[in-house]
N, C-alpha and C positions, 0 to 999 in steps of 0.2 A: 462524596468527595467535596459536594459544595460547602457541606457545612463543616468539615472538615479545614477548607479554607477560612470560610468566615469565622471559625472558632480561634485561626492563628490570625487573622488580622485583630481581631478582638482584643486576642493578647495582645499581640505588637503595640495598639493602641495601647494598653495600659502602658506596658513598658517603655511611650515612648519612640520606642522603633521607628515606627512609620505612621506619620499625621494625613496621609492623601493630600498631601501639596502638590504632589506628582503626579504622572501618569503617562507608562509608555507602551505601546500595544504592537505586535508582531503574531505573525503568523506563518506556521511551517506543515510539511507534509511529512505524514508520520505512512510506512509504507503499510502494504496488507502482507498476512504470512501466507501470501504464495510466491513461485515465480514467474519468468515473464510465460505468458500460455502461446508459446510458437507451436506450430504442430510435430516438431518433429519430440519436442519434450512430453506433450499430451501422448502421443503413442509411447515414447519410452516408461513415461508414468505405467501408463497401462498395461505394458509386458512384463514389468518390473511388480507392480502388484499383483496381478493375476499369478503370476510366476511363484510370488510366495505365498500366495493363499491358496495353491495347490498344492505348494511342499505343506505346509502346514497339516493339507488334509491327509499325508502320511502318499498321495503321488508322485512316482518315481518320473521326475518330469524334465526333459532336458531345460537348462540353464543358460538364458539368450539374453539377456542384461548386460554382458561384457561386447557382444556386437553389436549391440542395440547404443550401449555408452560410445563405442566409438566410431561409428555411424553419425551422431548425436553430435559428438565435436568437433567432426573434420563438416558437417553441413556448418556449425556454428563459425568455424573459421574460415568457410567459403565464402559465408555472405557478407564478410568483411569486405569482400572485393566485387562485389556486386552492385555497388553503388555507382553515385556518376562521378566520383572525382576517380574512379580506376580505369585504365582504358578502354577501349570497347573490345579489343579482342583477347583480355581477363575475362570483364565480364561476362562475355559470351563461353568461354573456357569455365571458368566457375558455375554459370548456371548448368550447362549441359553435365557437371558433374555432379551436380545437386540433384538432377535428375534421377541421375540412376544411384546416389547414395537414396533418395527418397524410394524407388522401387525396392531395394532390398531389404528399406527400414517398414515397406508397408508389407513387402512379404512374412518376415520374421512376424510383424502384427496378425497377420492372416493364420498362421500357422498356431501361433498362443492361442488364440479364439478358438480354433477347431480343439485345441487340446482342453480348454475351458469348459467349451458344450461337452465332450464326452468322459470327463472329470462330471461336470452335474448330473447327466444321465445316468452313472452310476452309483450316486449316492443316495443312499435309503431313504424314504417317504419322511423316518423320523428320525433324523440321527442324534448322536448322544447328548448329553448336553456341552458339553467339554466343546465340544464340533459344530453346534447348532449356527455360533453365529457364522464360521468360515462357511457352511452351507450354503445359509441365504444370502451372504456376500455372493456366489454362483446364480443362484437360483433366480436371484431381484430381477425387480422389472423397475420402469419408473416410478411406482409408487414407492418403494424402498430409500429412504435417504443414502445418504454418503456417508461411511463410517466420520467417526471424528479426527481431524488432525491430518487426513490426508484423501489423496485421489481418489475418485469413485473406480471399486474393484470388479464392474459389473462388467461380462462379456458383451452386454449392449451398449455401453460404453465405448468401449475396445476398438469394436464393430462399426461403431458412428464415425470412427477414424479412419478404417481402413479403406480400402481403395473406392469404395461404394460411397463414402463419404469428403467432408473438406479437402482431406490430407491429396485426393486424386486432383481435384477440382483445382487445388495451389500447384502442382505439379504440371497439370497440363496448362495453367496459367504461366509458368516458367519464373514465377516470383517467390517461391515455397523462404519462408523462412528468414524474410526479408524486413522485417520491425521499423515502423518508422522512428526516427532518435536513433541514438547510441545505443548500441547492442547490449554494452556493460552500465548500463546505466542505474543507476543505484535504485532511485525509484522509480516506478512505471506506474503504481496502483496505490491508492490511501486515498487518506481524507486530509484536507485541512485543518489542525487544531490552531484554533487562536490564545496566544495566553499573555496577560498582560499585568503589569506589578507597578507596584507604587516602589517610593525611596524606602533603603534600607534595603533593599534585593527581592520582599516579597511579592509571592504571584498572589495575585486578588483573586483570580479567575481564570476560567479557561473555556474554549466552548468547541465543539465537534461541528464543523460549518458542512451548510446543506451544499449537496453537488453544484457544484456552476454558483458558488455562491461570491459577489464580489469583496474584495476587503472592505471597499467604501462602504458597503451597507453594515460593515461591521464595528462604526466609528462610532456611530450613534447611543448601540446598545452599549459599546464599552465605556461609554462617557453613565451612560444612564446607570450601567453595576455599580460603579466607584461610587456615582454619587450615595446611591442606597446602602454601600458600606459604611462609607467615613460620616451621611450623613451632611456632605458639601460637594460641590467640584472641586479637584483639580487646580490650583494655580498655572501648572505647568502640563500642556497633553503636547507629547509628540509620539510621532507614526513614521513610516518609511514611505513613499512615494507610490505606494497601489493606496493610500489610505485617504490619498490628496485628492480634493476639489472644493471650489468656494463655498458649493453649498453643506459641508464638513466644516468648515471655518466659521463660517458664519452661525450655524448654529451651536456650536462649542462655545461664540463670544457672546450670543445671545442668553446662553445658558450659566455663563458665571466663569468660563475658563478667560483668566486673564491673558496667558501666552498661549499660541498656539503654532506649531510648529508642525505643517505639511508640507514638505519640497516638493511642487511640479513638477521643476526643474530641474538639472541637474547643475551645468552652469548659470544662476541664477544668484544673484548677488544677495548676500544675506549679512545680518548685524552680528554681531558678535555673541548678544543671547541666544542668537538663532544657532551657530554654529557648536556654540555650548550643549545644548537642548540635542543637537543631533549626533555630538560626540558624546551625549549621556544616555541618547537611544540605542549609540550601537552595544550599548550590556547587555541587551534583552537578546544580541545574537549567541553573547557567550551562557547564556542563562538557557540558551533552546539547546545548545551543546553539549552541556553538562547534562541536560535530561535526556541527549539521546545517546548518550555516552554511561550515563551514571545508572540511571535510572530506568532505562529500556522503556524509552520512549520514540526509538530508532524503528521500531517494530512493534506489530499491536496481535496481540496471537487471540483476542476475542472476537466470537463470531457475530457478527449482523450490530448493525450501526446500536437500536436500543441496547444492548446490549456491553456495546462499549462506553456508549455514553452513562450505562449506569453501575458499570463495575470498573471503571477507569482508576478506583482509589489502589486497588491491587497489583501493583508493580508496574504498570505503564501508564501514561495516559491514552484516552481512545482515540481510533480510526477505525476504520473497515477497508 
């Protein structure tokens, strides 16, 4: 993908396009393909796979998914009202129900496991091949991966849930289920992508930022890419205000950037280039829109960070 890029700056350069006069840098969170891991969704995962990787093996097995889903949404719209802007005798009312929604969602768990272990008991040393892998799905231990694409199907899994495990432990704690943030909140998990374009609309670059990593230490390397593109600085660097500090500015003016534009502030009084320069940064929000709208850059469905950062050309950019 990088050189991918540098092939269309290359172009652009001929044609004109875009000379890297410019330069404006943002940064957004691109989420991971799971969702949020509360415990009452880890068990329903877990009933819900196990449940059909014993229909599969041709087990005539009752079907707990639809109590298990609605068990699952009335906890979910309990703990709506378990915070502290609700009264205290909701909350009190909603936890003691969460309780015993959580008791019959870890029973129904307890119940899938036994049918699990005596589903793997009886199936043969060697079975077919057709069958082999829904087998060792039963059969795994920890050394077995997680199928691709979704939950681990193992009854030690399951097991790690149920009452013996977390799911008891948030229960008797009387907070089962309780996330901090917004419950519907879009993201919860990813990475930071940075991506950043010269005039003319194109992206120069983009980069998979390390955990805990801050924008400011990302100002530096972005001045340093453009440079190595276009071959000069920048006339023009602006950023959004996680990118601001003097020692960002200072070394931009030491380096050849004639304007620089990092707001500290919010109310802070600026010249009229300045306001120019930050009415010309906010494109790069409509430019992160379009790619998480257009292009499925909204979601990142590759596994583990190298991997993202090195298959990112194929229909998204990366996260984990």
């Amino acid at each position: 993908m990088k050189a991918v890029l540098a092939r269309v700056v290359g172009l652009a350069r001929q044609q004109r396009v875009v000379r890297g006069q410019r330069l404006r840098v943002d940064t957004t969170v691109v989420e991971t393909n799971i969702h949020y891991p509360t415990d009452s969704t880890l068990l329903a995962d877990g009933v819900r796979v196990l449940t059909r990787t014993m229909r599969q093996l041709g087990e005539r097995v009752r079907n707990r998914t639809r109590s298990v889903a609605r068990r699952v949404f009335e906890i979910a719209q309990r703990s709506r009202t378990t915070g502290n802007r609700a009264r205290q005798a909701v909350r009190d009312e909603s936890q003691a129900r969460m309780k015993g929604l959580y008791r019959g969602l870890m029973r129904i768990a307890r119940r899938v496991v036994r049918d699990a272990h005596a589903v793997a008991a009886r199936l043969p040393a060697r079975p077919r091949p057709r069958m082999r892998r829904l087998a060792e799905r039963l059969h795994g231990d920890d050394r077995n991966p997680a199928p691709r694409g979704g939950p681990d199907p193992r009854p030690g899994l399951a097991r790690r849930h149920a009452p013996s495990g977390q799911s008891r432990q948030r229960v008797r704690a009387a907070h089962a289920d309780h996330p901090q943030g917004k419950l519907a909140k879009p993201t919860e998990f990813g990475c930071v992508v940075k991506i950043q374009e010269a005039e003319g609309q194109v992206i120069t670059d983009y980069v998979v930022c390390a955990p805990g990593q801050s924008d400011r230490d990302l100002w530096v390397p972005s001045l340093e890419q453009h440079a190595a593109l276009f071959g000069h600085p920048p006339q023009l660097a602006v950023a959004d205000g996680g990118f601001a500090s003097r020692t960002n500015e200072r070394w931009a003016q030491a380096h050849g950037v004639r304007h620089v534009v990092l707001p500290r502030r919010q109310n802070e009084r600026r010249s009229r280039a300045a306001r120019a320069a930050l009415r010309w940064r906010t494109g790069s929000e409509g430019r992160i829109s379009a790619l998480k709208r257009c292009h499925g850059l909204r979601r990142c469905r590759y596994r583990g960070r190298p991997a993202c950062s090195a298959g990112s050309g194929s229909g998204s950019l990366p996260t984990t």
